[in-house]
C-alpha positions as CSV (number, residue, x, y, z in Angstrom):
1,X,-243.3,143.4,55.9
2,X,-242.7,147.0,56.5
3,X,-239.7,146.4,59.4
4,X,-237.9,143.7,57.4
5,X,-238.0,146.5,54.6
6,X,-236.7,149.3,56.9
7,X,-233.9,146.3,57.8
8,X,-233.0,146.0,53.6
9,X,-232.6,149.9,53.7
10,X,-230.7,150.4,57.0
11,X,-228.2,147.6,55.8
12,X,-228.1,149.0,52.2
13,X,-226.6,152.0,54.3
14,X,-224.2,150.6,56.0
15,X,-220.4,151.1,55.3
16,X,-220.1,147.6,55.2
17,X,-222.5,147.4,52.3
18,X,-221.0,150.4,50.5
19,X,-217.4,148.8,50.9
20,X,-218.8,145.9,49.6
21,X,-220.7,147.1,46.4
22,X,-217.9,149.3,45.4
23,X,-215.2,146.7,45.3
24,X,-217.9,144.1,43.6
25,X,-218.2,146.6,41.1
26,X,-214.6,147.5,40.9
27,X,-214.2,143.5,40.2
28,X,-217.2,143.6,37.8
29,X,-215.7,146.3,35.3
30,X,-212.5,144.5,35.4
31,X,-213.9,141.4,34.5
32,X,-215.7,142.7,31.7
33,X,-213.0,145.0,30.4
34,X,-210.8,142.1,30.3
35,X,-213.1,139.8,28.6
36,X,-213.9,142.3,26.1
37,X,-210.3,143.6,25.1
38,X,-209.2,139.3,25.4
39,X,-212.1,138.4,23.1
40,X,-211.5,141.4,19.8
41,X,-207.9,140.6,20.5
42,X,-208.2,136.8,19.8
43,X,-211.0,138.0,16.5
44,X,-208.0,140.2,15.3
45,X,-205.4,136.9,15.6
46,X,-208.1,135.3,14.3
47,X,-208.4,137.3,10.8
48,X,-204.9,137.3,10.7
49,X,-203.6,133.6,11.1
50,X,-206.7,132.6,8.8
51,X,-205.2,134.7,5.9
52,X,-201.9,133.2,6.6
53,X,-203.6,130.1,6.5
54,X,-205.1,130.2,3.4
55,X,-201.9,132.0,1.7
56,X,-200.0,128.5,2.0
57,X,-202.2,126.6,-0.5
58,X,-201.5,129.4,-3.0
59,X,-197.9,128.7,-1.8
60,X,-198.2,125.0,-2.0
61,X,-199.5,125.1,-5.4
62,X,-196.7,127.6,-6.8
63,X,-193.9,124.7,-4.8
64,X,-195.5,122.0,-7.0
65,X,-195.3,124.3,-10.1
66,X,-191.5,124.7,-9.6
67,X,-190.8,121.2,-8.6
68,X,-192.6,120.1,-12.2
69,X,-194.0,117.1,-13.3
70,X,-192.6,113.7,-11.5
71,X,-190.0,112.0,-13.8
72,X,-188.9,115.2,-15.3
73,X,-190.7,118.4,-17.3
74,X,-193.3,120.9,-16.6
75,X,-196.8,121.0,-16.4
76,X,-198.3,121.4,-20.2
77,X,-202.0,121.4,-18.7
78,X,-203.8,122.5,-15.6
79,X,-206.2,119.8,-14.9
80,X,-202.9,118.1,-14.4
81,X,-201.3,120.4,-11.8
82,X,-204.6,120.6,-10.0
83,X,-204.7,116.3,-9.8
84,X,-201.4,116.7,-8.4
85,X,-202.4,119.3,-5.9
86,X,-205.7,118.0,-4.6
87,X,-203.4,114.5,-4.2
88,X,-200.8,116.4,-1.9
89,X,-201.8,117.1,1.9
90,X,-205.4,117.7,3.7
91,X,-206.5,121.0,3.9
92,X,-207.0,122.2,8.2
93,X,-210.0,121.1,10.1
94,X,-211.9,124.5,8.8
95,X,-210.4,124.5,5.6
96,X,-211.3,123.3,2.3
97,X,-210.0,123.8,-1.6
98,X,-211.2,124.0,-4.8
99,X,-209.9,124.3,-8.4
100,X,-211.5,125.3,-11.5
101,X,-210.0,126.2,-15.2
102,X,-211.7,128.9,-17.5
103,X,-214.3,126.9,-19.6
104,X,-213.4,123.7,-18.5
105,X,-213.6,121.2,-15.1
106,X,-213.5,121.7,-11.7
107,X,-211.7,120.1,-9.3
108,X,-212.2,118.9,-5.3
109,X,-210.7,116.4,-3.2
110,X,-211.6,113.1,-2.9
111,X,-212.5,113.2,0.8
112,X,-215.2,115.9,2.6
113,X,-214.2,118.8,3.4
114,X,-215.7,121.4,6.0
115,X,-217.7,123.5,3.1
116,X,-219.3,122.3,0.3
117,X,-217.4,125.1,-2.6
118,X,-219.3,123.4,-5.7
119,X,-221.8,125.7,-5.4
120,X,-223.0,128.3,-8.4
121,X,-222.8,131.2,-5.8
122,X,-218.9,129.9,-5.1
123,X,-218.1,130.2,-8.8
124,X,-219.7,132.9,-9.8
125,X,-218.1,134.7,-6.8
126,X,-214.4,133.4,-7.2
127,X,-214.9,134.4,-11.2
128,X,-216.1,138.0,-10.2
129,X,-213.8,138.8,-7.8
130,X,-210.2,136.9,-8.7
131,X,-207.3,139.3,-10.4
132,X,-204.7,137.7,-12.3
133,X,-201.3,137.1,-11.0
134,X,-203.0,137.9,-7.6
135,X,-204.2,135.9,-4.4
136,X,-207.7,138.2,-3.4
137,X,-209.5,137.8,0.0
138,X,-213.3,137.7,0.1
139,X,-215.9,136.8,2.8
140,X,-219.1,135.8,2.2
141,X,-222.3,133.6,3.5
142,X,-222.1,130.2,2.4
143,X,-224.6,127.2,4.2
144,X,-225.9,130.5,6.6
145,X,-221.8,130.4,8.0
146,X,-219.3,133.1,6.9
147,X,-216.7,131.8,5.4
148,X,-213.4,133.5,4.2
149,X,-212.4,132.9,0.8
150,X,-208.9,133.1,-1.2
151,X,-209.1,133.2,-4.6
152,X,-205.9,133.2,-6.8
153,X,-205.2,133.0,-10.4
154,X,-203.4,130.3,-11.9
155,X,-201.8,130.4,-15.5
156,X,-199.0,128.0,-17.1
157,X,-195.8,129.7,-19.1
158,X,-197.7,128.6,-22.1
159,X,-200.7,131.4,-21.1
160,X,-203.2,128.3,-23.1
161,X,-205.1,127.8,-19.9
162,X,-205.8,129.6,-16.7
163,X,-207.9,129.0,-13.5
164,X,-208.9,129.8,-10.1
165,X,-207.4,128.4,-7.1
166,X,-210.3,128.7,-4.1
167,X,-208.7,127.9,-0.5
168,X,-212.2,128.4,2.1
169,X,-211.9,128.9,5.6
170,X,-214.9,128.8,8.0
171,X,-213.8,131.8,9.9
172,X,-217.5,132.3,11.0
173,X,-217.4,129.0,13.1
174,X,-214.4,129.7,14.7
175,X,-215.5,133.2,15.6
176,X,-219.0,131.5,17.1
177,X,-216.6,129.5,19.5
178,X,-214.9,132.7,20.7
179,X,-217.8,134.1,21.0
180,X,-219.2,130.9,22.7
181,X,-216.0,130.8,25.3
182,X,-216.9,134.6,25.6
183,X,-220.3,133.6,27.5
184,X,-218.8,131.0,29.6
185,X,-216.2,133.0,30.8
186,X,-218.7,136.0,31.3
187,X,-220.6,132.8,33.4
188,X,-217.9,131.9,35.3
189,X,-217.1,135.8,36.2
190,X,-220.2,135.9,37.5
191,X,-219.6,132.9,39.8
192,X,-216.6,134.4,40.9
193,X,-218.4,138.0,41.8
194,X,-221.5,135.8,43.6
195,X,-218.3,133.9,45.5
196,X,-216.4,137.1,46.4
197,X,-219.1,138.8,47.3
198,X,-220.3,136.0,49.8
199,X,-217.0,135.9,50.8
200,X,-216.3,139.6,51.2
201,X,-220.2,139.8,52.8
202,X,-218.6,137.0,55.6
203,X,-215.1,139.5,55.9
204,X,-216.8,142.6,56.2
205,X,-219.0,141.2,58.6
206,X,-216.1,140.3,60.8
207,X,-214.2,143.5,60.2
208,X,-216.8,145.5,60.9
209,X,-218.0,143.8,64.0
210,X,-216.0,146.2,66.4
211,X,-218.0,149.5,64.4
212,X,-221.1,147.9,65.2
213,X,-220.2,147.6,68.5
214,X,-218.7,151.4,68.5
215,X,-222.0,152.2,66.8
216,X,-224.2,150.4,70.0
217,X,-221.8,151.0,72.6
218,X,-222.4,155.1,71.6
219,X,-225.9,154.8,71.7
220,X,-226.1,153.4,75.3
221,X,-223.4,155.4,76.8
222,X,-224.4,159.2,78.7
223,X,-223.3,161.4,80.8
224,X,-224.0,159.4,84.0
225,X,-222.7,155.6,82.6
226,X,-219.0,156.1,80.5
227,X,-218.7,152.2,81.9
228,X,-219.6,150.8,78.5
229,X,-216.6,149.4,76.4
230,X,-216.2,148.0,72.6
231,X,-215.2,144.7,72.6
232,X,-212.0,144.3,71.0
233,X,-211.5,141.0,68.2
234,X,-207.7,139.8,68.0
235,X,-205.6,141.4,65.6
236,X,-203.9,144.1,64.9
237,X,-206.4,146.1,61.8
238,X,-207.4,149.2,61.7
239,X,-211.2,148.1,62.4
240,X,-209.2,146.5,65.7
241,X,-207.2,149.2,66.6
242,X,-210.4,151.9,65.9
243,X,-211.9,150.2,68.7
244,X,-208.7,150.2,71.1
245,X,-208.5,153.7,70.5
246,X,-212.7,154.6,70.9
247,X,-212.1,152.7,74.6
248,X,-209.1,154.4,76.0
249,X,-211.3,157.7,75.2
250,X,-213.9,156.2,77.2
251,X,-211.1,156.0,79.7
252,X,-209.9,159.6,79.4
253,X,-213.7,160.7,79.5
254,X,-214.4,158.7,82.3
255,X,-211.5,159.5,84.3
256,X,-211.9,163.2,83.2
257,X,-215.5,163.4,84.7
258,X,-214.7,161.4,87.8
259,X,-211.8,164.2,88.2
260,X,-214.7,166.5,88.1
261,X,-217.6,165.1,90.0
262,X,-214.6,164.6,92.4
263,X,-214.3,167.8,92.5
264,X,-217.4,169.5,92.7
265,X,-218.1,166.7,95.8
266,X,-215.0,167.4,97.1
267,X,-215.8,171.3,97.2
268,X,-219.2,171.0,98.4
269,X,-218.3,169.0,100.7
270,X,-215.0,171.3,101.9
271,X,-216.8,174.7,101.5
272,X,-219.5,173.9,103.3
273,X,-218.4,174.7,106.5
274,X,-216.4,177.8,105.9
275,X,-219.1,179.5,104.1
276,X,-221.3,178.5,107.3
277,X,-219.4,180.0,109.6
278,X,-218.8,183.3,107.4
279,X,-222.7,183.1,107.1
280,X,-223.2,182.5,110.6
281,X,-220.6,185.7,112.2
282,X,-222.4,188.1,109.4
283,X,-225.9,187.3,110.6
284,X,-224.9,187.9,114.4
285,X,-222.6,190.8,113.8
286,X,-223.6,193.7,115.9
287,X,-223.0,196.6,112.8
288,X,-222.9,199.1,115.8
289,X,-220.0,197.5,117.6
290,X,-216.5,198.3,116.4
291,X,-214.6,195.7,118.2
292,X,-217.0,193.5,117.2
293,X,-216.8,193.9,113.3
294,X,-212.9,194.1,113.3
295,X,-213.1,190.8,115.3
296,X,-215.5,189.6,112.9
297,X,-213.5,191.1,109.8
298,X,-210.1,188.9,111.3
299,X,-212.6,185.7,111.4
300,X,-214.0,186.5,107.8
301,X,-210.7,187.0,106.2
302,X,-209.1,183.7,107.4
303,X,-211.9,181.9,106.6
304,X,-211.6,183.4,103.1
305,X,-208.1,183.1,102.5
306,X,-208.6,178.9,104.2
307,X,-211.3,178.9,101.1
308,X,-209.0,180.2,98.5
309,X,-206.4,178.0,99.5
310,X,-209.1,174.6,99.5
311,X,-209.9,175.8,96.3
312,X,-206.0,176.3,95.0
313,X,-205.5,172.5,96.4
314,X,-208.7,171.0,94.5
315,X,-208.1,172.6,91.3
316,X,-204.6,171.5,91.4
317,X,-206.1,167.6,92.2
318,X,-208.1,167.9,89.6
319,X,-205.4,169.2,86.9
320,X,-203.4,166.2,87.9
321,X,-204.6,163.8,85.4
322,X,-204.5,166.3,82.5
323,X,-201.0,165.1,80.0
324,X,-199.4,168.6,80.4
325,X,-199.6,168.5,84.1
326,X,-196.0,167.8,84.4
327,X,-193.0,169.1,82.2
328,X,-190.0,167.4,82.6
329,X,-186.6,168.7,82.3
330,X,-183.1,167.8,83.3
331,X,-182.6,168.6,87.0
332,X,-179.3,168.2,89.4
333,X,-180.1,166.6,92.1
334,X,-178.1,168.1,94.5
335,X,-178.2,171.9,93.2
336,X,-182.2,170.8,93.8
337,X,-182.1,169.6,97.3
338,X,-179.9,172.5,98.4
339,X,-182.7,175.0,96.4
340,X,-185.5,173.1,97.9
341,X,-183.8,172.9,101.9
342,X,-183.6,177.0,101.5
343,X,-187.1,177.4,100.6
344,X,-188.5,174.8,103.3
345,X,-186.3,175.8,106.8
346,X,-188.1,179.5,106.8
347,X,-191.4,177.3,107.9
348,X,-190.3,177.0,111.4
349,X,-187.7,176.4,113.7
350,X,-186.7,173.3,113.5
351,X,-183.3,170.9,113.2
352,X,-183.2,170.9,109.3
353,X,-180.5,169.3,107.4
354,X,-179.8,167.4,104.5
355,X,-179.2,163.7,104.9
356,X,-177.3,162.4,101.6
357,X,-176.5,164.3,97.9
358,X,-175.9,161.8,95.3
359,X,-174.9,163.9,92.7
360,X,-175.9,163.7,88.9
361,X,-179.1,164.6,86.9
362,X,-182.7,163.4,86.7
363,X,-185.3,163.9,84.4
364,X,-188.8,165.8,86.3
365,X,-191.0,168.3,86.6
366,X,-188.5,170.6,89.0
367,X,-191.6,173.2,89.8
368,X,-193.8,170.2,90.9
369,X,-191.1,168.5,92.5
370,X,-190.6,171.4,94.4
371,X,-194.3,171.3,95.3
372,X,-194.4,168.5,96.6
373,X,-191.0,168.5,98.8
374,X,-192.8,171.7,100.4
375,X,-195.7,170.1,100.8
376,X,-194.3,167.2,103.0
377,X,-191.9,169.7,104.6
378,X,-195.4,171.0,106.2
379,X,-196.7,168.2,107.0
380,X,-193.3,166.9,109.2
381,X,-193.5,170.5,110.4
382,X,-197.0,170.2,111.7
383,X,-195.7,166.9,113.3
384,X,-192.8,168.3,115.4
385,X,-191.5,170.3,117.8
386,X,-189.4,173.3,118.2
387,X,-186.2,170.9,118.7
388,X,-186.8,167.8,116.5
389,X,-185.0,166.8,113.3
390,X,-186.8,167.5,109.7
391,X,-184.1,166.1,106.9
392,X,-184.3,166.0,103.5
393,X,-182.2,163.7,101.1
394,X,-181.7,162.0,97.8
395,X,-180.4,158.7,96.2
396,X,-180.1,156.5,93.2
397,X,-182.0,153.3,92.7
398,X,-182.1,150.9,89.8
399,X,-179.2,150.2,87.1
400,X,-178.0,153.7,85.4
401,X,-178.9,154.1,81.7
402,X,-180.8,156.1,79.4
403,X,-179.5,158.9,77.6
404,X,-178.6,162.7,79.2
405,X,-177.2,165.4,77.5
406,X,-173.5,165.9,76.8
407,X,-171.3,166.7,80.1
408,X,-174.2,164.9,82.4
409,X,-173.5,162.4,85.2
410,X,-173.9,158.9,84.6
411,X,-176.6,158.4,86.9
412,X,-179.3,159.8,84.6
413,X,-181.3,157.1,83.6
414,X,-181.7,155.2,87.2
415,X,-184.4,155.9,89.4
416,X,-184.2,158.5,92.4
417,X,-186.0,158.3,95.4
418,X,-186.2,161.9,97.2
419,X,-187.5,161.7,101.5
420,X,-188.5,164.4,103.9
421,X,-187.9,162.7,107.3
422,X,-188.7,163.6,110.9
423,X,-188.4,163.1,114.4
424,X,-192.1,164.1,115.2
425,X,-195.2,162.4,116.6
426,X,-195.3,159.7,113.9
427,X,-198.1,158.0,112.1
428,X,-200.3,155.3,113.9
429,X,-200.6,152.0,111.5
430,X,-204.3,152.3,111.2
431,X,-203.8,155.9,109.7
432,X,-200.9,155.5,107.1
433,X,-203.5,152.9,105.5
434,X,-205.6,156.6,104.6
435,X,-203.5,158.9,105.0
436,X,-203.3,159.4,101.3
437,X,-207.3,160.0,100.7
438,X,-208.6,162.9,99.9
439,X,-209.4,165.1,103.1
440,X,-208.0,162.4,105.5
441,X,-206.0,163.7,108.7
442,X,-204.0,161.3,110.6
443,X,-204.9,161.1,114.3
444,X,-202.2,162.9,116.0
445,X,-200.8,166.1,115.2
446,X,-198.7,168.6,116.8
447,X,-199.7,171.5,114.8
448,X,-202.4,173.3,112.8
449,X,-204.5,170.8,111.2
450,X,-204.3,171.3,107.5
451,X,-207.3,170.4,104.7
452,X,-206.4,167.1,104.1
453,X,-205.3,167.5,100.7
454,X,-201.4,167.7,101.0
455,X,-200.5,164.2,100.9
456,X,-202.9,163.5,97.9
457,X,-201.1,166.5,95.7
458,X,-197.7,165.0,96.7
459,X,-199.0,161.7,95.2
460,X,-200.9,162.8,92.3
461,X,-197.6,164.6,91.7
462,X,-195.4,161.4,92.0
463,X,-198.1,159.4,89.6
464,X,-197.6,162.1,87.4
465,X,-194.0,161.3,87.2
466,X,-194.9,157.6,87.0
467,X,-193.6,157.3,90.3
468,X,-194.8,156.8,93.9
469,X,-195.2,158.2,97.3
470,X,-195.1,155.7,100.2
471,X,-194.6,156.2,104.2
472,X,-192.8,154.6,107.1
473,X,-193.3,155.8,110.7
474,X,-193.6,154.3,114.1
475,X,-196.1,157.0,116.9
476,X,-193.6,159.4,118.8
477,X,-190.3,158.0,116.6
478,X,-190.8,159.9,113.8
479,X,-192.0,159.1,109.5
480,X,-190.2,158.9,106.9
481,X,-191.9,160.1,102.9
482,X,-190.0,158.5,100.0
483,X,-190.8,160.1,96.6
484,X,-189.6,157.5,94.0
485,X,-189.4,158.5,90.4
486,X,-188.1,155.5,88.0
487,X,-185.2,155.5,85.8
488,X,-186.2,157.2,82.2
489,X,-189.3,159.3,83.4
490,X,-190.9,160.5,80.6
């Protein structure tokens, strides 16, 4: 009993209920202002067509007057005008009539009519309350229904008689039936709220699916597991695209913290052995011996600046997936391969040259573009010798398009692949599968072998651009690094 109260109260807490209850009630004033205001509006046309109503037997009777007696003359009596009158049309389905003269009969129609007006109370009330040469309004409580009552006074040129003309009108019915209709439409609004809010219960339920599933999918995900995912429902709401937007944060968290424990495993795993060795020369150096300590200072230091530059490399990796890793800029490719061939042919002596400058602009990061060209210049540089070839070149791929800046060259919306060849050692086909992995070295090498890193910078770099890095090579021909950016790099 207690847990499927706890459930009442947890869903009574919900957004979905809250949504729900405040549109119901929304609904539920509207519904009841409009009833209200519709139901004194049709009272007030009420009250004012049923003294219209009862103005036009006045009116009739005053026609008849004027018209006189059939055959020719005027009316020299009133029981006569009133025979003539109660003759002439039927009174309205809630009306009814009734004439009497001062001190003498009283007239009705042949037929029924709605109210019974022979009545002491009727006459004593239409003789208390009519004004001569006036048509008066009075309501009163007649058979227990209120009925409205005009009374006017009726004389002849002659002034020998007068009398009372009493039209009756069972207003009090016809406000019941409003009143009636009233009810049944305050039934059938309350249909309509039960309906809605069945129907809006079964909406919510569907639109709020995907918050549920936020709500369950951040209760089971932690530090250690970002794997779970809200399952998306088709369509293009904001419930929907709440969801799409909660999982590719999961995806930028995820990929965030596998940047980091990449990292810290990738550090561990790198600085390991320096700081054994460092640990290993300080626990065997002889403090007394002078050659000894400089050679062990020479050791340190490199050791020490090999760690700074690990550490340079890894934090670079691991910026790499952050949006303002690259920021892109109008470059010219040629001013940027003959920029980029000066800084690069001061890393040894080799047979540099540039291969092919296409001319016009691209749009890159030109400080990480630079990066990585120097970074594959080492690499061919640590795979040559003395006399082989290391060149560096440019050209345009794709259809131009796009949009550059007034004065540009038309190729600045295609694609631009950018190389670093050589004539070195080459890459063995088992090793350009890995060569790209973190901390991988390919097999042979002609120089200093480097941390492993290079080629993994030069394509974080290139993804960064939404581009990529790819090798060929054949051993002792020579490898060839194409950097390919596409056309509109944003």
């Amino acid at each position: 009993m207690s847990e499927g109260w706890h459930g009442v109260r947890a869903e009574l807490r919900t957004v979905r209920f809250r949504v729900l209850a405040t549109v119901l009630a929304f609904l539920a004033a509207g519904l009841l202002v409009t009833g209200i205001t519709t139901l004194a509006l049709d009272l007030r046309n009420l009250n004012s067509s049923v003294s219209e109503e009862l103005l036009l037997q006045s009116g009739r009777l005053r026609n008849i007057v004027e018209q006189g007696v059939p055959g020719g003359g005027s009316y020299t009596s009133l029981d006569g005008l009133f025979t003539v009158f109660l003759q002439g049309d039927a009174p309205g389905r809630y009306e009814s009539v009734m004439a009497t003269v001062k001190g003498g009969n009283t007239f009705l129609p042949a037929g029924e009519q709605p109210s019974n007006l022979a009545t002491p109370q009727l006459l004593e009330t239409a003789r208390a309350e009519h004004v001569e040469n006036r048509t008066v309004f009075h309501d009163m409580t007649l058979d227990g229904l209120t009925v409205r009552l005009a009374i006017t006074s009726v004389s002849l040129e002659d002034g020998n008689d007068s009398g009372i003309l009493v039209a009756a009108n069972e207003i009090g019915r016809q406000r019941e039936q409003m009143i009636a209709s009233f009810g049944t439409f305050g039934v059938a609004s309350l249909a309509t709220l039960l309906l809605a809010g069945a129907v809006g219960f079964a909406v919510t339920g569907r639109l709020f699916v995907p918050v549920r599933r936020l709500r369950q999918a951040t209760e089971s995900i932690t530090f250690e597991d970002l794997s779970s995912r809200v399952l998306v429902p088709p369509g293009d709401d904001d419930v929907s695209q709440l969801a799409t937007d909660f999982n590719r944060m999961l995806d930028r968290l995820e990929t965030g913290i596998a940047d980091q424990r990449q990292f810290v495993d990738d550090a561990s795993h790198e600085l390991r052995t320096p700081l054994t060795i460092i640990g290993g020369h300080l626990q065997l150096l002889q403090a007394g011996d002078p050659q000894e300590v400089s050679e062990t200072q020479v050791l340190l230091l490199e050791e020490l600046d090999r760690m700074q530059s690990l550490v340079d490399e890894l934090l670079l990796l691991a910026k790499s997936g952050r949006p303002d890793f690259i920021r892109l800029d109008w470059i010219d490719a040629d001013s940027f391969l003959e920029a980029a061939m000066d800084r690069i042919k001061v890393l040894a002596d080799r047979r540099w040259q540039i291969d092919k400058m296409p001319g016009g602009r691209f749009r890159a990061d030109r400080n990480r573009l630079t990066q990585a060209v120097e970074q594959l210049a080492v690499n061919a540089v640590q795979s040559t010798r003395r006399h082989d070839v290391i060149s560096l070149g440019a050209a345009w791929t794709g259809t131009p398009g796009g949009t550059a800046p007034p004065g540009h060259h038309e190729h600045s919306g295609a694609g631009v692949e950018i190389w670093v060849a050589d004539s070195g050692c080459g890459i063995s086909t088992a090793d350009q599968e890995r060569i790209f992995d973190r901390f991988a070295r390919a097999g042979v090498s002609r120089g200093k072998e480097g941390s492993g890193l290079g080629l993994p910078i030069v394509k974080a770099i290139a993804e960064a651009h939404s581009g990529t890095l790819r090798v060929t090579s054949r051993v002792n021909e020579g490898s060839r690094f194409v950097l390919s950016l596409p056309g509109g790099t944003t």
